[in-house]
C-alpha positions in Angstrom: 12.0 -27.2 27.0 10.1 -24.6 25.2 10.3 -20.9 26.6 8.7 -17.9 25.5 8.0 -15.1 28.1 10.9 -12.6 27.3 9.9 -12.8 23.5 6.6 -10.7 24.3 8.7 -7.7 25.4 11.0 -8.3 22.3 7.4 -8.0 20.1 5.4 -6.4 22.5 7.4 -3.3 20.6 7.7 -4.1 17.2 5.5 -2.1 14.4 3.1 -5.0 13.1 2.3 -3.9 9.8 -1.3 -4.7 8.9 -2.4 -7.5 6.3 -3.0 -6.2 3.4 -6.8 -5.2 2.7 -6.7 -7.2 -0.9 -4.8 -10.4 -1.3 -3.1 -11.1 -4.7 -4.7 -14.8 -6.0 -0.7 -16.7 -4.5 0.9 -18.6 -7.5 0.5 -22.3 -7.6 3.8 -24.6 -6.4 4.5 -28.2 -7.9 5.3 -31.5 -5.1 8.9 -30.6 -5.3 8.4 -27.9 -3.0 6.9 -29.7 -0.5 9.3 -32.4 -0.8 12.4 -29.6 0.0 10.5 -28.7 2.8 10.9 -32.1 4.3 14.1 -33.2 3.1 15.4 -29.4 5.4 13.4 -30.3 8.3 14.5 -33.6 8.9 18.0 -32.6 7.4 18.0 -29.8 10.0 17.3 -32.0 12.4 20.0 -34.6 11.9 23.2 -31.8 12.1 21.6 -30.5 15.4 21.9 -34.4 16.4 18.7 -36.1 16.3 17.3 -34.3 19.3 13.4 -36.4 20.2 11.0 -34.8 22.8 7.2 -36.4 23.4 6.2 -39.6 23.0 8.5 -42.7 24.0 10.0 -44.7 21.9 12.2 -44.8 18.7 12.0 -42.5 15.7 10.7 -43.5 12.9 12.0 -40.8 10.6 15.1 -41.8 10.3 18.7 -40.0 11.3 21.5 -40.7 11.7 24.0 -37.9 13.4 27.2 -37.4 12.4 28.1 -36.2 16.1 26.2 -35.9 19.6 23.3 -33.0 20.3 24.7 -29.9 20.8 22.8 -27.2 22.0 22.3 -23.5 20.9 24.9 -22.4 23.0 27.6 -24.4 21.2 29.8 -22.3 18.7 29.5 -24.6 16.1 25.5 -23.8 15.8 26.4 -20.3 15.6 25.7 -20.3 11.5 23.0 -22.6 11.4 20.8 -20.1 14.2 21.9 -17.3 12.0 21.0 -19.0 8.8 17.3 -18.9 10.3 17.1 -15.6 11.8 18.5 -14.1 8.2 15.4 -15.6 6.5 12.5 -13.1 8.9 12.6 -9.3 8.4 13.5 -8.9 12.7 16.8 -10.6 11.7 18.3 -6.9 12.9 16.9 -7.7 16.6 19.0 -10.6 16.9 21.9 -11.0 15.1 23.8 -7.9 16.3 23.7 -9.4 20.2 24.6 -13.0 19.2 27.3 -12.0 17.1 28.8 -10.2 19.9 28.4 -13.1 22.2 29.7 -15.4 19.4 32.8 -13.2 19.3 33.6 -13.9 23.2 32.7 -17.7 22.6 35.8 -17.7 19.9 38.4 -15.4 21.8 37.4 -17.6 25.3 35.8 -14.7 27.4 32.0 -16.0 27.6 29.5 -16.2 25.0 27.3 -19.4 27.1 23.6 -17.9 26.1 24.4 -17.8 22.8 21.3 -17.7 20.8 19.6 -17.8 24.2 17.2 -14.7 22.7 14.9 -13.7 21.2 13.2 -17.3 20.4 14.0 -18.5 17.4 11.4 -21.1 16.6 9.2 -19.2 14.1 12.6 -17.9 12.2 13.2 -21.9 11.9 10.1 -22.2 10.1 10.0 -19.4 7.6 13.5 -20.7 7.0 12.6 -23.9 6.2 9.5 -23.1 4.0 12.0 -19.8 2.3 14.6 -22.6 1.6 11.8 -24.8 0.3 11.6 -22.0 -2.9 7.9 -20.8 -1.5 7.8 -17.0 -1.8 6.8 -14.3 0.3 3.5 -13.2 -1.0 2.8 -17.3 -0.2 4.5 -17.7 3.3 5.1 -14.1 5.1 8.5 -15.0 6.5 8.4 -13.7 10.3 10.0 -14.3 14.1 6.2 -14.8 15.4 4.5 -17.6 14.8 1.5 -15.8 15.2 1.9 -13.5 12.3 2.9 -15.9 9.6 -0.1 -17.8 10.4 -2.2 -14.8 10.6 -0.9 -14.4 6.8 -2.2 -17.7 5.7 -4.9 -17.8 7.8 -6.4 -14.9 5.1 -4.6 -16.2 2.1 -7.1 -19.0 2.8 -10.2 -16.8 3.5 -9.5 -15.1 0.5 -8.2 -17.7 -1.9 -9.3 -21.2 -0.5 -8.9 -23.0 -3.9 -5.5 -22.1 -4.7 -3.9 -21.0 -0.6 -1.2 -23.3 -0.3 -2.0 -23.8 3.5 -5.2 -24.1 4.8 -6.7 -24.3 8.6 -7.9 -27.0 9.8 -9.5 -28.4 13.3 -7.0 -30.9 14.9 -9.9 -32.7 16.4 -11.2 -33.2 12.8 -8.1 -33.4 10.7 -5.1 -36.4 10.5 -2.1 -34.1 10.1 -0.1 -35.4 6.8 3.9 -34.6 6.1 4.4 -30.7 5.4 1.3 -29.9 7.0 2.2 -26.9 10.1 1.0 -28.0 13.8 0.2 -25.1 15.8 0.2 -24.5 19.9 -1.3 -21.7 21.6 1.7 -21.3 23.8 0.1 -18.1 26.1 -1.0 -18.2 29.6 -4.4 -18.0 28.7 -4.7 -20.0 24.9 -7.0 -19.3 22.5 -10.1 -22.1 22.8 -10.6 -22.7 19.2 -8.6 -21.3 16.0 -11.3 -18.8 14.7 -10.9 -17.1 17.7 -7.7 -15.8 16.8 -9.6 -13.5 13.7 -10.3 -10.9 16.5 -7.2 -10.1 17.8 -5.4 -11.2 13.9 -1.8 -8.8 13.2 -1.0 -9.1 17.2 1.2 -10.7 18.7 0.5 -14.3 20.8 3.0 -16.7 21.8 2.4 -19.9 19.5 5.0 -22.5 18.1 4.7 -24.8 15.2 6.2 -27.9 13.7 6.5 -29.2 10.6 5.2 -32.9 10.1 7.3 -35.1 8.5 6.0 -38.9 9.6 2.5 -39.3 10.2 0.8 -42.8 10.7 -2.3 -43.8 12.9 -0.4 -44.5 16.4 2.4 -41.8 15.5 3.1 -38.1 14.1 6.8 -36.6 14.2 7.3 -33.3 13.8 10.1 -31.1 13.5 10.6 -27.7 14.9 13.2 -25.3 16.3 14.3 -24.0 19.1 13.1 -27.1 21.5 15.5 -28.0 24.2 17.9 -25.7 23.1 18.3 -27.2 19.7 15.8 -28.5 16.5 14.3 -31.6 17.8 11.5 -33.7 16.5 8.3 -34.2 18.3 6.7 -37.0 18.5 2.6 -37.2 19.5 0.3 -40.2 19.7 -2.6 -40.1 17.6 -6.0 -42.1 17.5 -6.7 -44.7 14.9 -7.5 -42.5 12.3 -4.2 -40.3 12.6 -6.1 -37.4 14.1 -3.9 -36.3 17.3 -4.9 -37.0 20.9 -5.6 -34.8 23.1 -2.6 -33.2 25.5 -2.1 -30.9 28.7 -1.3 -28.2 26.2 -4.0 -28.4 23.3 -3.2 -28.3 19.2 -4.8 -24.9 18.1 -4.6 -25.6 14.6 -3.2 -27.7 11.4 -2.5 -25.8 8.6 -2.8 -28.3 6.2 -0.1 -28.1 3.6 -1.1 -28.1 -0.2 1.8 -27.1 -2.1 1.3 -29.1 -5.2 -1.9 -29.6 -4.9 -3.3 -26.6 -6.2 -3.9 -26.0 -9.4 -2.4 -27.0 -12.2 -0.9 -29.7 -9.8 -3.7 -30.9 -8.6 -3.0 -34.7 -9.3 -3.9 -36.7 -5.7 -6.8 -37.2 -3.8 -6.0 -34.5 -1.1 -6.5 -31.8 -3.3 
């Protein structure tokens, strides 16, 4: 399960420096960067043990753990949660207080809500994508959710031919493998993406996965932080592959393009 109300305090308080005014053009990325992505995520997923959440059924990503879920709590995820939170410039509002707790985990004197907080979910992410060789004048590495995508969200405003993710309207658009799906995860959600350019370099609860299957009838995505662990969400779509509908509604899909901008250009999606 998802949760996200002590994170506002945690942000609520944090200097949010402002986007800059002018956007450098970003550099261009070939496939193979979108390709690490994926290979992460679902690797990511199979040593936190194949964790599903959403729709019923079997996987069709494939993975195959080498042991049983464990969850954040568990010692042995100690590195991997501290792997992510290295990868956002916050990392010094969360490592200090789980390494302590990580210290009474090994010597037997507590330690259970290890990695319980701040969320890590959006560390997860700019992980993956930081891992993936995509730098930070191209992905803004961040513990929100809400600022990374603020960052791209004018990348593309700016520089729609060569951003390497754009928004797009999840009643419009079939999410495809690398592409970033986006929940307004706030008490009171944003009704439509474009809404979010008035309130853009504050803080809202959000949470995003990264596709990695996508099929008419199926998408799987991967995120962190999801029960506990980095699970992969699956969501039924219509025949075209555009998501259905759900109690909690898709805000946006940033659609991925790295290697499809120029010079890379080479498919049909670009």
């Amino acid at each position: 399960m998802l949760r996200f109300l002590p994170v506002l305090i945690l942000f609520a308080g944090c200097a949010v420096p402002p986007l800059p005014a002018a956007m450098p053009e970003p550099l261009s990325y070939p496939p193979a960067a979108r390709d690490r992505m994926l290979r992460l995520a679902a690797a990511e997923w199979q040593d936190w043990g194949c964790v599903t959440a959403g729709l019923p059924g079997p996987a069709l990503s494939p993975c195959t753990p080498e042991a049983g879920p464990r969850p954040e709590s568990a010692p042995e995820n100690f590195p991997r949660v501290l792997a992510y939170w290295r990868a956002v410039p916050q990392s010094g509002e969360a490592i200090p207080a789980n390494r302590a707790r990580y210290e009474r985990a090994l010597a037997g004197t507590g330690g259970g809500n290890l990695w319980a907080e701040p969320f890590w979910s959006a560390a997860f992410i700019s992980w993956v994508i930081g891992a993936a060789g995509v730098d930070a004048p191209e992905f803004a590495p961040d513990a929100a959710h809400s600022r990374y995508l603020d960052h791209l969200d004018a990348l593309a405003a700016a520089w729609p031919a060569a951003a390497p993710f754009l928004p797009r309207d999840p009643a419009l658009h079939a999410p495809a493998p690398g592409d970033l799906v986006c929940r307004d995860r706030s008490s009171r959600p944003l009704l439509a993406w474009a809404d979010r350019a008035a309130e853009r370099g504050r803080f809202r609860p959000m949470h995003c996965d990264i596709v990695i299957h996508a099929s008419p009838g199926v998408v799987e995505a991967v995120g962190g932080n999801v029960s506990d662990s980095v699970a992969l969400a699956r969501w039924a779509t219509d025949g075209e592959g555009r998501l259905l509908p759900e109690p909690r509604p898709f805000l946006v899909i940033m659609e991925n393009r790295l290697g499809r901008t120029p010079p890379f250009n080479q498919d049909s999606r670009s």
